[in-house]
C-alpha positions as CSV (number, residue, x, y, z in Angstrom):
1,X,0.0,0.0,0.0
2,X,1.5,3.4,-0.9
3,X,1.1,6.4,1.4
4,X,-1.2,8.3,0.4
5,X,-3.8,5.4,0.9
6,X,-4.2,5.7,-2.9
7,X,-5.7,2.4,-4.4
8,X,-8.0,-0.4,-4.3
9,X,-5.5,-1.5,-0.6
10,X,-6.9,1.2,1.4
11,X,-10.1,-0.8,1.7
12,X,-12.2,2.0,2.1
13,X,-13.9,3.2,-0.8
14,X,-17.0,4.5,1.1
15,X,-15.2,6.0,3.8
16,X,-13.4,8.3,0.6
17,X,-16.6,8.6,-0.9
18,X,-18.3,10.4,2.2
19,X,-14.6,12.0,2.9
20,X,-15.4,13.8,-0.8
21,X,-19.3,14.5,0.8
22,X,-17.5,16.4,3.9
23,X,-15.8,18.4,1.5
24,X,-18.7,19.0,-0.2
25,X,-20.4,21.1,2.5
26,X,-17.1,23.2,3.1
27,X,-16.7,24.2,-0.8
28,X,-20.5,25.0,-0.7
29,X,-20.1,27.2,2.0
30,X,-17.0,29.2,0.6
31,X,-19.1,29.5,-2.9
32,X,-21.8,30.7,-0.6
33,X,-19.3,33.5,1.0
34,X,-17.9,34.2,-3.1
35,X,-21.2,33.9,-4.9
36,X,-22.1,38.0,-3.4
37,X,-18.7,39.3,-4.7
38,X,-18.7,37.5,-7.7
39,X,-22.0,39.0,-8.6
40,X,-20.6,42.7,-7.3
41,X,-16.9,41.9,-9.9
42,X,-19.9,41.5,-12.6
43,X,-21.4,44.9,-12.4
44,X,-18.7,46.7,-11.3
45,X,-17.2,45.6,-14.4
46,X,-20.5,45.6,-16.7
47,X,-20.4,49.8,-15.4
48,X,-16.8,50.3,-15.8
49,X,-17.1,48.8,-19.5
50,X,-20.4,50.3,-20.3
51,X,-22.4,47.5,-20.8
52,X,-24.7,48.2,-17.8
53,X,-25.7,51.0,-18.2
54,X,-28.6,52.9,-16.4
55,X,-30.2,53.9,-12.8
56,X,-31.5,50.3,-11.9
57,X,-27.9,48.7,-12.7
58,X,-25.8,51.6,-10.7
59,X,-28.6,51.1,-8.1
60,X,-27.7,47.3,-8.0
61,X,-23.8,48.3,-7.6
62,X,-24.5,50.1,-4.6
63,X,-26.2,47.7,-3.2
64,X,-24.1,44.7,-3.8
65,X,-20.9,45.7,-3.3
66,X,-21.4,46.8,0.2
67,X,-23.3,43.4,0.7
68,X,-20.3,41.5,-1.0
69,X,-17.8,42.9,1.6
70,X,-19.8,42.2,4.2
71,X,-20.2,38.7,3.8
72,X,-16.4,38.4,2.8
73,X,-15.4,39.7,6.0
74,X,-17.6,37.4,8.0
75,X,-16.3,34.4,6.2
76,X,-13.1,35.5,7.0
77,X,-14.0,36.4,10.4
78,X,-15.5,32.3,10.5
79,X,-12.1,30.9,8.6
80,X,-10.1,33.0,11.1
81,X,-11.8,31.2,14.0
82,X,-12.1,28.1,12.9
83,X,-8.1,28.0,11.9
84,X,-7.2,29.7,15.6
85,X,-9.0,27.4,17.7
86,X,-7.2,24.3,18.9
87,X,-9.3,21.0,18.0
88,X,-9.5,19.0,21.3
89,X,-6.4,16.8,22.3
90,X,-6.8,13.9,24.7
91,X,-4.6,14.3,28.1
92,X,-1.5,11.6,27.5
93,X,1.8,11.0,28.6
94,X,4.0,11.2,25.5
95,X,6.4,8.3,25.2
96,X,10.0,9.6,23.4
97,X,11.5,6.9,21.1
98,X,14.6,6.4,23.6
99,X,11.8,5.9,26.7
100,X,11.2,2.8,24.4
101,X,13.3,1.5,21.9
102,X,11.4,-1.6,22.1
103,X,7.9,-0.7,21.8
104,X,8.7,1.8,18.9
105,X,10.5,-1.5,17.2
106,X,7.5,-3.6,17.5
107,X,4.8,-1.3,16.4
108,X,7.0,-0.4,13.3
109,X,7.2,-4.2,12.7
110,X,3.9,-4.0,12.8
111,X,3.0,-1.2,10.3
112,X,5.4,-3.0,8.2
113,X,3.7,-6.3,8.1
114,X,0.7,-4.3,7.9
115,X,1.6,-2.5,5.0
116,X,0.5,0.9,6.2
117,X,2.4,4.1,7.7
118,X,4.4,3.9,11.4
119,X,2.5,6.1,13.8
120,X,4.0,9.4,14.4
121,X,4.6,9.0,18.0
122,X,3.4,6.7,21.0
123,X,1.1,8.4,24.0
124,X,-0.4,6.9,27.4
125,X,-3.7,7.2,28.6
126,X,-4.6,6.4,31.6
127,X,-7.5,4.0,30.5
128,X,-8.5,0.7,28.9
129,X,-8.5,2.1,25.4
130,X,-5.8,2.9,22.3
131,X,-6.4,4.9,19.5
132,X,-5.0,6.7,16.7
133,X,-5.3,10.4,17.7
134,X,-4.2,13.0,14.7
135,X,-2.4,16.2,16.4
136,X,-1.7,17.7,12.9
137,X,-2.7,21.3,14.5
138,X,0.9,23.1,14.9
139,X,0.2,23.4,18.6
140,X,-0.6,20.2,18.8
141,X,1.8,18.3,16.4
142,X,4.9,16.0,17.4
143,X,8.3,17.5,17.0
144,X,10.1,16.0,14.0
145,X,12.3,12.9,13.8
146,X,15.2,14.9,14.0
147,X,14.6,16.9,17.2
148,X,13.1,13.3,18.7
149,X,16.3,11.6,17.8
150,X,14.7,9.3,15.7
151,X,17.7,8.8,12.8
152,X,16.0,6.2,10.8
153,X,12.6,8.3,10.3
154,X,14.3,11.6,9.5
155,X,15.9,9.7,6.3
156,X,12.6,8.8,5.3
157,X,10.8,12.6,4.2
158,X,8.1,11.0,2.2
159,X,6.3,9.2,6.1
160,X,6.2,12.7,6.9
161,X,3.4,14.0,4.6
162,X,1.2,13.8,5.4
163,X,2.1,13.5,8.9
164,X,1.0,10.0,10.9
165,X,-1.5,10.0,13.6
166,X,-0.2,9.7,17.3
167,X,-1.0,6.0,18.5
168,X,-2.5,6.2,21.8
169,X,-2.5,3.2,24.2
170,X,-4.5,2.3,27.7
171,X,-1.1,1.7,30.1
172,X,-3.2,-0.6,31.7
173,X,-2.6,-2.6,28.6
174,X,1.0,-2.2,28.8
175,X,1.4,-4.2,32.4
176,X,-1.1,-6.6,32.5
177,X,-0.7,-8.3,28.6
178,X,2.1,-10.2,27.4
179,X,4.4,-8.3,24.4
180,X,2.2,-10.5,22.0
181,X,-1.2,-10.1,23.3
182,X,-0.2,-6.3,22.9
183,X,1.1,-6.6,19.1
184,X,-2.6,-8.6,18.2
185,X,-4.6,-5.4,20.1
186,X,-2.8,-3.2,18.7
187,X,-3.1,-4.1,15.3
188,X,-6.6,-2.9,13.8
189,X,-5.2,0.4,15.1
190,X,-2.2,0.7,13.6
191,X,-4.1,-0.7,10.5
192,X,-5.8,2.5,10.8
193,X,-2.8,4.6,10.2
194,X,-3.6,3.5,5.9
195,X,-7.0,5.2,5.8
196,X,-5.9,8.0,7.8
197,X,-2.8,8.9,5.1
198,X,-5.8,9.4,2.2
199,X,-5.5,13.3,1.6
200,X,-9.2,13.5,1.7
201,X,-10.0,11.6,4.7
202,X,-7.2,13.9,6.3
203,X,-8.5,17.3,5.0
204,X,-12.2,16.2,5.9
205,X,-11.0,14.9,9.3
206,X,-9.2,18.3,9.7
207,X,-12.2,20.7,8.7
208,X,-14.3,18.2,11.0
209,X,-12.4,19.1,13.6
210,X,-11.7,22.9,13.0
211,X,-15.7,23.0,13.1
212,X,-15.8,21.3,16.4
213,X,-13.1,23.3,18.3
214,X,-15.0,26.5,16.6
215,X,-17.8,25.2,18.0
216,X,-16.6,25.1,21.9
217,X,-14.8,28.3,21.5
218,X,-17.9,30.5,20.3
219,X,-19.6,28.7,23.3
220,X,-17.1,29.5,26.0
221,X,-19.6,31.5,28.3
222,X,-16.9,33.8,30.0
223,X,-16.8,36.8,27.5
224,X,-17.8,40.3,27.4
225,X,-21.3,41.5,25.3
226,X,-19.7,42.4,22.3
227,X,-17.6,39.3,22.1
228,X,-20.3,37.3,22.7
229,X,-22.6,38.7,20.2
230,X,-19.9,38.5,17.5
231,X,-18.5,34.4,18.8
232,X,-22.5,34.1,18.8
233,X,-23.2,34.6,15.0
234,X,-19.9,33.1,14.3
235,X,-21.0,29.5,16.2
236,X,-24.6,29.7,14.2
237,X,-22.7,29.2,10.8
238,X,-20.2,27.0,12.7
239,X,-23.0,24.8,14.0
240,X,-24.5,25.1,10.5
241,X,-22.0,23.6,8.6
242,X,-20.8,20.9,11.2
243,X,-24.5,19.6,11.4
244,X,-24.4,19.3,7.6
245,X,-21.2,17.4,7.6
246,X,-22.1,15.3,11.0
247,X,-23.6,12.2,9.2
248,X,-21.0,12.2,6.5
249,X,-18.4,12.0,9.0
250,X,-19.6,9.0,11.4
251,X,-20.2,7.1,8.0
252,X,-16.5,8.5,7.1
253,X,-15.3,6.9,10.4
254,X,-17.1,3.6,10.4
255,X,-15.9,3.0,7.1
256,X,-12.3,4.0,8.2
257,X,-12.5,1.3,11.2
258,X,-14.5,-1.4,8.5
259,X,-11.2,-1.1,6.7
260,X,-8.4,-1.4,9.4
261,X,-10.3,-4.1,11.1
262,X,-10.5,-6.1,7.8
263,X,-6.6,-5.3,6.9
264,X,-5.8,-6.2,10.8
265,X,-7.3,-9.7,9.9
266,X,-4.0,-11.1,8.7
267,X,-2.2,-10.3,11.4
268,X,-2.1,-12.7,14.8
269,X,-5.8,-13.0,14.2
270,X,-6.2,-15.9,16.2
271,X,-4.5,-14.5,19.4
272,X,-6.3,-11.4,19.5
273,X,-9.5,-12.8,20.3
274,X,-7.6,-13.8,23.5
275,X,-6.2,-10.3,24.0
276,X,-9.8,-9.1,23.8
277,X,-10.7,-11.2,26.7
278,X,-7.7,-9.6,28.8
279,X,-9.5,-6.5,28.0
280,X,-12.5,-7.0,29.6
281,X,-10.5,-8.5,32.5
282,X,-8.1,-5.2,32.6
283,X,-11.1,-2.7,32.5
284,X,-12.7,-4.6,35.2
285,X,-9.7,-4.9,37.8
286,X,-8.9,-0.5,36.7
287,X,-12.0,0.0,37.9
288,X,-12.0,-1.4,40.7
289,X,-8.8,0.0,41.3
290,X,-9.2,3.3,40.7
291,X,-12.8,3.8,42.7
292,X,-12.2,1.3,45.5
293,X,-8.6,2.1,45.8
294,X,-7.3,5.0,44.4
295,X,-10.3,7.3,45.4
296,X,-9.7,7.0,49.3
297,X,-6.2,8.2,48.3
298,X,-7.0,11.0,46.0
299,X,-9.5,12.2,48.6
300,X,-7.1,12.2,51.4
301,X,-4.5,14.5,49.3
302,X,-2.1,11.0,48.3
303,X,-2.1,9.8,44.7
304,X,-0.9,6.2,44.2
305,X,2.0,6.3,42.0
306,X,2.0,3.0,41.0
307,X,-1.5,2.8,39.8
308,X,-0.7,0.4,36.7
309,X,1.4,-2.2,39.0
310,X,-1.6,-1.9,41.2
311,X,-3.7,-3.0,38.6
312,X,-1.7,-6.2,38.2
313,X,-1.8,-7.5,41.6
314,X,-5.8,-6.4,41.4
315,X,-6.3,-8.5,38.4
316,X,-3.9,-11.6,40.0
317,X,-6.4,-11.1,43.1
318,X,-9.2,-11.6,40.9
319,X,-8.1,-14.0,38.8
320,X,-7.3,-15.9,42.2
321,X,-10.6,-15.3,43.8
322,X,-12.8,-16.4,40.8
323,X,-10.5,-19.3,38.8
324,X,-10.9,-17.4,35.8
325,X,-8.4,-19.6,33.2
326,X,-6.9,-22.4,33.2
327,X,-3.0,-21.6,33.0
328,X,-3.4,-18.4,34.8
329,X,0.1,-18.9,36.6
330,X,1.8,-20.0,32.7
331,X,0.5,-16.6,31.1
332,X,2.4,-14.4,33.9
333,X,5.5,-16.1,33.1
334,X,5.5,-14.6,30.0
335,X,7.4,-11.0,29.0
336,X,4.6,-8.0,30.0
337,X,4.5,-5.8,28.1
338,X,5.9,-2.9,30.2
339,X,9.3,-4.5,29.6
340,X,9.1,-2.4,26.2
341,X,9.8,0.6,28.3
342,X,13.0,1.4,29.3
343,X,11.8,3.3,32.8
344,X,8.4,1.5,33.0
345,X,8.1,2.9,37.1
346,X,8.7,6.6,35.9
347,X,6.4,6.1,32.8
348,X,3.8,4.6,35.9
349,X,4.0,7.5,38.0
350,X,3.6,9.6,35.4
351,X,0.3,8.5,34.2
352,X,-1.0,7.6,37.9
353,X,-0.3,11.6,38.3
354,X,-2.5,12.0,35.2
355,X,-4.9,9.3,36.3
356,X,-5.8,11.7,39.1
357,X,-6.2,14.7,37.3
358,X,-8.3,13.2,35.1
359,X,-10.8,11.4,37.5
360,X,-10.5,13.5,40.4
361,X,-8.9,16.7,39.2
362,X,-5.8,16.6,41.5
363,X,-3.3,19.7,40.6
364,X,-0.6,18.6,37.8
365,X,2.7,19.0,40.1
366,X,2.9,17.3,43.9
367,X,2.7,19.6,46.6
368,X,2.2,19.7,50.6
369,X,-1.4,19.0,50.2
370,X,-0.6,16.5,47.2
371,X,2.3,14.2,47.5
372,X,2.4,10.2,46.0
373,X,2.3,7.1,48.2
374,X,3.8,4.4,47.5
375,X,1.2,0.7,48.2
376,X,3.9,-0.3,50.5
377,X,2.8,3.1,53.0
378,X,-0.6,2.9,51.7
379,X,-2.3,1.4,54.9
380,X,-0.6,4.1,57.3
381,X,-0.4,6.9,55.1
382,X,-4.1,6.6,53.9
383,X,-6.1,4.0,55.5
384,X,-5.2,5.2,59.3
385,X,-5.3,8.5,58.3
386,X,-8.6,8.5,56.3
387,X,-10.2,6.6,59.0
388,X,-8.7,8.8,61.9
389,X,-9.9,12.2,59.7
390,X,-13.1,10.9,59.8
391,X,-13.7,9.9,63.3
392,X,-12.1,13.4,64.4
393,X,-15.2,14.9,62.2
394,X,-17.4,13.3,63.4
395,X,-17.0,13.9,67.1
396,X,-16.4,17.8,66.2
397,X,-19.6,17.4,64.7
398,X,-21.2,16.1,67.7
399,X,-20.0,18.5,69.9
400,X,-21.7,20.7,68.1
401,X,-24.9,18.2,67.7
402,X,-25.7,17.4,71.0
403,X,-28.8,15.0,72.3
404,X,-29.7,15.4,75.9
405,X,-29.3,12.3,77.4
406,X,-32.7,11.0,79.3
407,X,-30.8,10.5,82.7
408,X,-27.4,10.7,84.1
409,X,-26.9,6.8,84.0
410,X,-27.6,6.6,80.1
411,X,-24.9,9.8,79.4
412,X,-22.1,8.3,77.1
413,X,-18.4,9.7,77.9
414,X,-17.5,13.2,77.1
415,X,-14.0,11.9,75.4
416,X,-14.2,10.6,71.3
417,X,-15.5,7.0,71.8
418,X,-17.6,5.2,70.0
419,X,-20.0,4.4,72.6
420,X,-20.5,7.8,72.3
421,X,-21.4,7.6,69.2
422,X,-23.9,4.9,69.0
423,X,-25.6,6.8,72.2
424,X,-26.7,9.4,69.8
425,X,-27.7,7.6,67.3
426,X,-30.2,5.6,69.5
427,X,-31.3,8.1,71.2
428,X,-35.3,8.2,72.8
429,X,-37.1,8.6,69.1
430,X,-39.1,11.6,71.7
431,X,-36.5,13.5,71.7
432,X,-36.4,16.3,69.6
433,X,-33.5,16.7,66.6
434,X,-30.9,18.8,67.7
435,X,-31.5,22.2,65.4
436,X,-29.0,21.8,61.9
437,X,-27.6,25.5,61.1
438,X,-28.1,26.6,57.6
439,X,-25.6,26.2,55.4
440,X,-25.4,28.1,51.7
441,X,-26.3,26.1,48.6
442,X,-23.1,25.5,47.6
443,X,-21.8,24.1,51.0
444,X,-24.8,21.6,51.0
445,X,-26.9,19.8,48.5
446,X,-30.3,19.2,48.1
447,X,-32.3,16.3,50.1
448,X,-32.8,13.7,48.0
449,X,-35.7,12.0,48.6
450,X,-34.9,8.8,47.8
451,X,-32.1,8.5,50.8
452,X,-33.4,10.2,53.5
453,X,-29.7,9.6,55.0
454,X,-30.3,7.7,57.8
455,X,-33.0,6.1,59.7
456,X,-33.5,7.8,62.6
457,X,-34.2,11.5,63.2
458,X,-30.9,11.9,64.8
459,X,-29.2,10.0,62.4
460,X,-30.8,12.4,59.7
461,X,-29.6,15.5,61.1
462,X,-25.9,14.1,61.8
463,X,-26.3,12.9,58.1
464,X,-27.2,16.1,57.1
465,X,-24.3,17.9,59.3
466,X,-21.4,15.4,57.9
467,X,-22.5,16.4,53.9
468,X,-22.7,20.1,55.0
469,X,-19.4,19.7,56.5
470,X,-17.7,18.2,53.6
471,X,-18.3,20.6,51.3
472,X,-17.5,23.1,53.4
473,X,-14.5,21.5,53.2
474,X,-14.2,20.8,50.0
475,X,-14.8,24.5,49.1
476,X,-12.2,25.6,51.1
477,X,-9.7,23.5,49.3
478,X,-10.8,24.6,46.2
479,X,-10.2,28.1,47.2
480,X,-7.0,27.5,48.4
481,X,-5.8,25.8,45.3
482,X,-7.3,29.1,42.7
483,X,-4.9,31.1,44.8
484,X,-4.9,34.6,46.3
485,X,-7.4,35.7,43.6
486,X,-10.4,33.2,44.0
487,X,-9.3,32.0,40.1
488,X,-7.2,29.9,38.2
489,X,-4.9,31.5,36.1
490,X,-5.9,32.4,33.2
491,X,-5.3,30.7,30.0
492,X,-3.0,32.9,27.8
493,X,-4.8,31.7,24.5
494,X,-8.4,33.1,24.4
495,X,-9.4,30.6,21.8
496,X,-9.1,27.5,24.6
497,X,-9.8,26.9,27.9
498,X,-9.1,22.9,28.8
499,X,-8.9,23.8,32.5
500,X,-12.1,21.9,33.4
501,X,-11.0,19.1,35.1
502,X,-12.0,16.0,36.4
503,X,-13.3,14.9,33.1
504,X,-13.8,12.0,34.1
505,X,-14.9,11.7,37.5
506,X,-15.1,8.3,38.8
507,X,-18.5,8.6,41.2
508,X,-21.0,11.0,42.1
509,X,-21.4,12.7,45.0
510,X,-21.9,10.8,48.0
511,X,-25.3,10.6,49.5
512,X,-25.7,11.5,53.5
513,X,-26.7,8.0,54.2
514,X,-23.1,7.0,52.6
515,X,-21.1,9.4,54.4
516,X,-22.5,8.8,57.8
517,X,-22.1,5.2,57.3
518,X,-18.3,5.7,56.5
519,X,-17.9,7.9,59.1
520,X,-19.2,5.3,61.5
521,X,-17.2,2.8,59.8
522,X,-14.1,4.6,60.4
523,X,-14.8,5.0,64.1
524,X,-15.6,1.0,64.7
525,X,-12.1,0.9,62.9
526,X,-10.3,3.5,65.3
527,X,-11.5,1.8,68.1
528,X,-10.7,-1.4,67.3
529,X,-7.5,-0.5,66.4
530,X,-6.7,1.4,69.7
531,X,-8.6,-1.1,72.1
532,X,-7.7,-4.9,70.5
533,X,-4.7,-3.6,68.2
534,X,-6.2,-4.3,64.8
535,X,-4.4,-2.8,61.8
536,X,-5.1,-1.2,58.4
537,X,-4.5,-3.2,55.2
538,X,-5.0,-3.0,51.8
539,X,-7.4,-5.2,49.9
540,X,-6.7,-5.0,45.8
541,X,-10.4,-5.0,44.8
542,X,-12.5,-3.5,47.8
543,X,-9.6,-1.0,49.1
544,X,-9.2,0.0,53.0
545,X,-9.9,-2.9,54.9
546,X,-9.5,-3.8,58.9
547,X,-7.2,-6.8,59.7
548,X,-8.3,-8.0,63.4
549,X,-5.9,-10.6,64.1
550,X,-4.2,-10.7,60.7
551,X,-8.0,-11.7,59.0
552,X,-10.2,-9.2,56.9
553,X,-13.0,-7.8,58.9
554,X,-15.8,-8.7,56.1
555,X,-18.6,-8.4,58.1
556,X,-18.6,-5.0,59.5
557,X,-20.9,-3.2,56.8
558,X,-24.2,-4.9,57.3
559,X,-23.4,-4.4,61.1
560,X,-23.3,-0.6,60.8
561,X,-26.2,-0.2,58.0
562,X,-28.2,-2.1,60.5
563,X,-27.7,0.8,63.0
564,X,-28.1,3.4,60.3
565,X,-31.4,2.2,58.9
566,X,-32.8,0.9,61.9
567,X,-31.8,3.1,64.9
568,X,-31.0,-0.6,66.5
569,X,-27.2,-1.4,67.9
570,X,-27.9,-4.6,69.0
571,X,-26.1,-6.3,65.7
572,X,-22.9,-4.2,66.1
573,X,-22.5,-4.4,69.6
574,X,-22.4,-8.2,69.5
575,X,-20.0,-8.0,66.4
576,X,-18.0,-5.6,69.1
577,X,-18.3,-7.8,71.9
578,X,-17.1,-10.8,69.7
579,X,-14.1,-8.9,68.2
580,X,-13.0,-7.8,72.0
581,X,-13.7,-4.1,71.0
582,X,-14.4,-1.3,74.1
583,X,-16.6,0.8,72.8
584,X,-15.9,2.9,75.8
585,X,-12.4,3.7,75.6
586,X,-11.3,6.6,74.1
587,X,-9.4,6.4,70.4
588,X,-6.8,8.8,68.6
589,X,-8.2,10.8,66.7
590,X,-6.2,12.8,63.7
């Protein structure tokens, strides 16, 4: 196959044909923006030559011509746009040939069997997914072979135009499959790299996505009236032409992916349906990973920095736990694919950093208030101190939340135990709640209906006080981190503004019944800990988890939502009383 993607190889005959319809709409629309000075050239000539002569043809010119410029400078005003603004880039950690030699080799080896142009460069995401990803844009666009080092693609000017699309791959990929079971993923990708050379299933990709980062710019809502009104009639022709090109360019795509998944077919066919299964195993263990896991972490001001060898010993867990495969223990003898890398722990910490900005929109650099933990500290450094932090908020919270006790004999200790705890929350149902201050909208969200956050009245109004508290919280970190000015810094081009993050966040808010039952949670921990000296650990798949006598507490949860839901203690108390736990004794708080 030759470049360009000319010829019968490319395989993708439709995906030209509605290429050719995208291009379509764009050369209507600049004949649209010519036809009114075309028609103005025509009697400004016709006058100038005499052969349209008369009031109702000079009546015309004055007319026209005025109307011709107009238009012409709001087509230039929408090209000018479209050009400036930066199409949307996925976040990736860029991989630099000498970071790995190896894993440049063997996806070159694989465009060559192929038959179809080497990516321009190799990226990490963060999730189970690859992808090509074309960063033509010049802000967006790889730095030559020359300035990358890369000697044997700078003798080779004809890869570079047009220039390849950046191969994108999940690093989750890259430490839990085997070198081969990468190469058979990987390979309808790569394959994709063919179509992607045609020069118009380029250009049409390219206007595409000039319309679509047009699009978000004339939408950005922080702009002043008169740039609003102008980036308002701009976005109307924007949104014009990109809904007349949208169908032509998802029929554009799917042809694109018909064709590299049919070239793909003769290469390690057989062993890619078996890399496919790994995927589905990978995206299962990540996620578990990153919301049962990573989450506590990120939440406590730690990221993991060793997210993607977390990830293995997940998936080894699970694979353990449910007898997935037969030869389990075989496969992991085999090369991972992380040994492409040359520094596979730095490229790991590097997208574990990412990993957090993404899903939980942690800063970009480490800090006081944001520093990486390694698993090894994990159950000091996070568990004991996310389950400390809580209990300490919880008791400043009852101080403040005070029930009346009906007698002097039934008054719980003044000190942070948990017997203090469970007093309030089965307290006489007679009593009256204690009062809840009001909090502002954005420290506190709406009731929701469905979880009345707790069971008893006094559990709803310490429900109610723990998800005021938060984001209380919460805003106050976020105000911190804008800085002196209440803002982020600004971004010094006006035509983008990517500082939205997470993107991706990994759960939504919790609900009161959820934090109350953590916070509880985290006391029974604290105490047992203090009293019978039970310990934090790590679980891969469920996260924090108590270790009372070197054995997973598993039966804790129903225990507390029994107390939530039904005001009654009786349940945990025995679980107590079996575990040797004082509920009585004081515990250290954070």
């Amino acid at each position: 196959m030759s470049v360009s993607g000319a010829g019968p190889d490319t395989g993708a005959p439709s995906a030209r044909a509605r290429a050719l319809a995208v291009l379509r709409v764009r050369s209507r629309a600049l004949a649209v923006a010519l036809l009114p000075a075309a028609a103005a050239v025509i009697l400004l000539a016709g006058g100038s030559t005499g052969h349209l002569p008369g009031p109702g043809w000079d009546l015309a010119r004055r007319i026209l011509t005025p109307v011709a410029v107009l238009v012409l400078l709001l087509a230039a005003g929408v090209a000018l746009v479209v050009a400036r603004a930066r199409p949307a880039v996925s976040p990736t950690v860029p991989i630099a040939e000498e970071a790995a030699p190896d894993l440049y080799r063997m996806v070159r080896d694989l465009a060559d069997r192929l038959g179809v142009p080497a990516p321009s460069a190799i990226a990490l995401t963060p999730d189970c997914d690859s992808w090509l990803e074309d960063r033509t844009h010049p802000a967006h666009a790889p730095p030559p072979p020359e300035e990358r080092g890369d000697t044997a693609q700078a003798g080779r000017p004809a890869r570079r135009v047009p220039a390849a699309p950046v191969l994108v791959i999940g690093s989750p990929f890259l430490w839990w499959m085997r070198v081969a079971e990468l190469r058979a993923l990987l390979a309808p990708v790569v394959a994709g790299t063919g179509p992607s050379a045609h020069p118009d299933i380029a250009a049409a990709r390219r206007f595409v996505r000039g319309l679509d980062a047009a699009v978000a710019v004339t939408s950005a809502p922080d702009r002043g009236p008169v740039s609003r009104a102008v980036l308002g009639g701009v976005g109307r022709v924007v949104r014009l032409l990109l809904h007349g090109s949208r169908v032509h360019a998802a029929e554009m795509e799917r042809g694109v992916a018909a064709a590299a998944a049919e070239r793909a077919k003769t290469v390690d066919y057989g062993l890619r349906i078996v890399a496919q299964e790994q995927v589905g195993l990978a995206y299962a263990g990540w996620d578990r990973l990153l919301t049962r896991v990573a989450l506590p972490a990120w939440r406590m001001g730690r990221w993991p920095a060793r997210l993607n060898a977390g990830v293995v010993a997940a998936l080894t867990e699970l694979s353990r736990r449910d007898r997935l495969a037969e030869g389990f223990a075989s496969r992991l003898g085999e090369r991972p694919a992380c040994d492409l890398l040359e520094e596979p722990g730095a490229v790991d910490e590097a997208t574990s950093l990412l990993a957090a900005r993404l899903f939980h929109g942690g800063p970009a650099e480490t800090g006081p208030d944001w520093s990486p933990v390694h698993w090894g500290d994990y159950p000091e450094e996070v568990v004991d101190r996310k389950w400390r932090t809580d209990a300490a908020r919880l008791h400043r919270i009852l101080d403040r939340l005070r029930v009346p006790p009906a007698d002097e004999e039934s008054r719980a200790p003044d000190g942070p135990t948990l017997a203090r705890v469970l007093t309030h929350l089965t307290a006489s149902p007679d009593l009256p709640p204690a009062p809840v201050p009001a909090v502002t909208a954005v420290e506190a969200p709406a009731p929701d209906e469905d979880d009345p956050a707790g069971g008893t009245a006094h559990g709803a109004a310490l429900a109610a006080r723990l998800t005021a508290e938060l984001a209380r919280e919460q805003a106050t970190a976020a105000t911190v981190a804008a800085g002196p000015q209440g803002s982020a810094t600004p971004d010094p081009d006006p035509l983008r503004d990517d500082r939205a993050l997470p993107l991706f966040p990994l759960q939504p808010p919790r609900t009161g019944r959820e934090l109350l039952a953590d916070h509880i949670t985290a006391m029974v921990c604290c105490a047992a800990m203090d009293t019978v000296g039970a310990a934090p650990g790590l679980d891969w798949l469920d996260g924090p988890t108590l270790l009372v006598g070197g054995a997973r507490a598993t039966d804790l949860s129903p225990q507390v939502l029994t107390l939530i839901e039904d005001g009654d203690p009786s349940d945990l108390r025995n679980w107590l009383t079996r575990q040797g736990i004082r509920p009585e004794k004081p515990v250290r708080l954070a």
